[in-house]
C-alpha positions, 0 to 999 in steps of 0.5 A: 288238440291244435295247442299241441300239433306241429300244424295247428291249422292243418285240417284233421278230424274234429275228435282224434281219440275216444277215451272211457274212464274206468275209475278205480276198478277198471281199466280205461280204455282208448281208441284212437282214429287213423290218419294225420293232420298235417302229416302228423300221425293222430295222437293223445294229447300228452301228459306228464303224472305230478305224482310217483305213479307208474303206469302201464298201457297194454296195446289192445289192437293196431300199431302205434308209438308211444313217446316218452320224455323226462324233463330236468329238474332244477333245484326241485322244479321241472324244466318244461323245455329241457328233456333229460331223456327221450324215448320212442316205443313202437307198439302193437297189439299184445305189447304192454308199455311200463311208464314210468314215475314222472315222465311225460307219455303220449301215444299215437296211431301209425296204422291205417286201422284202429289203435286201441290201448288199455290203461291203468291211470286212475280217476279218482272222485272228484276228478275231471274226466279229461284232465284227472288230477294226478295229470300235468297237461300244462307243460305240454301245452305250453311246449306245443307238444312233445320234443319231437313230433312224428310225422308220415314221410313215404307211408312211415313215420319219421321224427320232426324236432320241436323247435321250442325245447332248448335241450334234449339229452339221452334219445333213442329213437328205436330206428326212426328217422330224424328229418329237418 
């Protein structure tokens, strides 16, 4: 997790989310840890599908965010710090979160409880249970993360821009704050 936290160095808990794999015939489930490191919310490392495949979360128990981006394409080829849109969805239990095809999502635990989300990723044979085939963790990576961070500012969430995207278009931060 340290590429792809705003305070790489900060102390946090070794394991930030548990994941168990469905395969094909079941949904995967995960539960994320509460709390920050840094003042960042614990979150999932992110990802970005290098297929058309939609996929949907449905929000078991807690609260939390879900973030979405979808990068510009140039001349066929995804630009990994230019965000064409991005999106933040508070979440709670019962929610369901459509995602879709090609656009970057990671979620994230604001509560002070478990966060536990419910999805339908597929791991195919063949595929590493932590990096599965159809998932692009590179361009994350690289980024050190999403466009913006979510970070705890007086017990609420607040958004904290990532420095190394050079273009962000359409954002809709559902009500959170920005701060420098």
């Amino acid at each position: 997790m340290r590429e792809v936290l705003m305070s790489p160095d900060a102390a946090g808990p070794a394991l930030h989310y548990h994941m168990i794999r469905g395969g094909s015939e079941k949904r995967n489930i995960t539960v994320w840890e509460s709390g920050t490191v840094g003042g960042e919310y614990i979150k999932a490392y992110g990802h970005y599908h290098v297929d058309d495949l939609p996929e949907t979360y449905w929000i078991i128990e807690g609260e939390g965010i879900v973030l979405l981006q979808k990068l510009v394409v140039e001349n066929g080829v995804s630009e990994p710090d230019k965000v064409e849109e991005f999106k933040v969805l508070k979440v709670k239990a019962g929610d369901e979160v459509k995602i879709p095809a090609r656009w970057g999502h990671l979620a994230l635990n604001t509560g002070k409880t478990w966060f536990v989300t419910a999805d339908d990723s597929p791991l195919e044979i063949g595929d590493s249970v932590s990096m599965p085939k159809h998932a692009d963790y590179s361009m994350v990576q690289k980024m050190r993360g999403f466009a913006y961070y979510v970070v705890e500012k007086d017990g609420a969430p607040v958004l904290v821009a990532n420095p190394l995207y050079k273009e962000v278009g359409t954002m809709n931060f559902s009500g959170l704050p920005l701060i420098d």
